[in-house]
N, C-alpha and C positions, 0 to 999 in steps of 0.2 A: 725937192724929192720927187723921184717921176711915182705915177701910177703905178698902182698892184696889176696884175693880171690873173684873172681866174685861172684856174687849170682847168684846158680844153676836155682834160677825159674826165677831171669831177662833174666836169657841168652839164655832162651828158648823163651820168650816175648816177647824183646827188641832188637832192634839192633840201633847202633850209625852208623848216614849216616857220608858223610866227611862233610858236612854245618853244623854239631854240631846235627842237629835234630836227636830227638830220634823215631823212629817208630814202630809204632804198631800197633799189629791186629785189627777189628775192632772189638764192643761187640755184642753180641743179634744174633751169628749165626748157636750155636749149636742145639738146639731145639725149640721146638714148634714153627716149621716153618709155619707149613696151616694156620693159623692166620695172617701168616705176607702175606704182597703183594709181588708180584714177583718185584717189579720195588724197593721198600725198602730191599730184600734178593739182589737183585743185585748191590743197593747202600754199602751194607755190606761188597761184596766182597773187594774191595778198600779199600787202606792203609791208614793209620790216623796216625797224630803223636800227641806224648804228650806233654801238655801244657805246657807255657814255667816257671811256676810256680812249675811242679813235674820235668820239663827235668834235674835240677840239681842235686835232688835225685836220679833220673835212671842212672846217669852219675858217682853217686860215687858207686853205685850196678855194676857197669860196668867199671873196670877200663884199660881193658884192652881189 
């Protein structure tokens, strides 16, 4: 059976903690920031994980 191969744009993404959680960036921080408030661009910086409905998709994109 050959090797799995990660998927190159999850593993840029995504990373698997040891608790199983998958995390990830948060969205809405590259642009059109003057619009947004300081206090929601500062809420963005902070890490998110994803829901436990996609964690087991991101987890076969990542098998390693």
């Amino acid at each position: 059976m050959p090797k799995l191969r990660s998927h190159s744009g999850a593993k840029k993404r995504f990373s698997v903690k040891k608790s199983g959680k998958v995390k990830r960036a948060q969205s809405g921080k590259n642009h059109i920031l003057t619009k947004k408030t300081t206090k929601r661009t500062r809420g963005l910086r902070g890490p998110a994980y994803v829901d436990k409905t996609q964690a087991k998709t991101m987890k076969q994109l990542l098998p390693y």
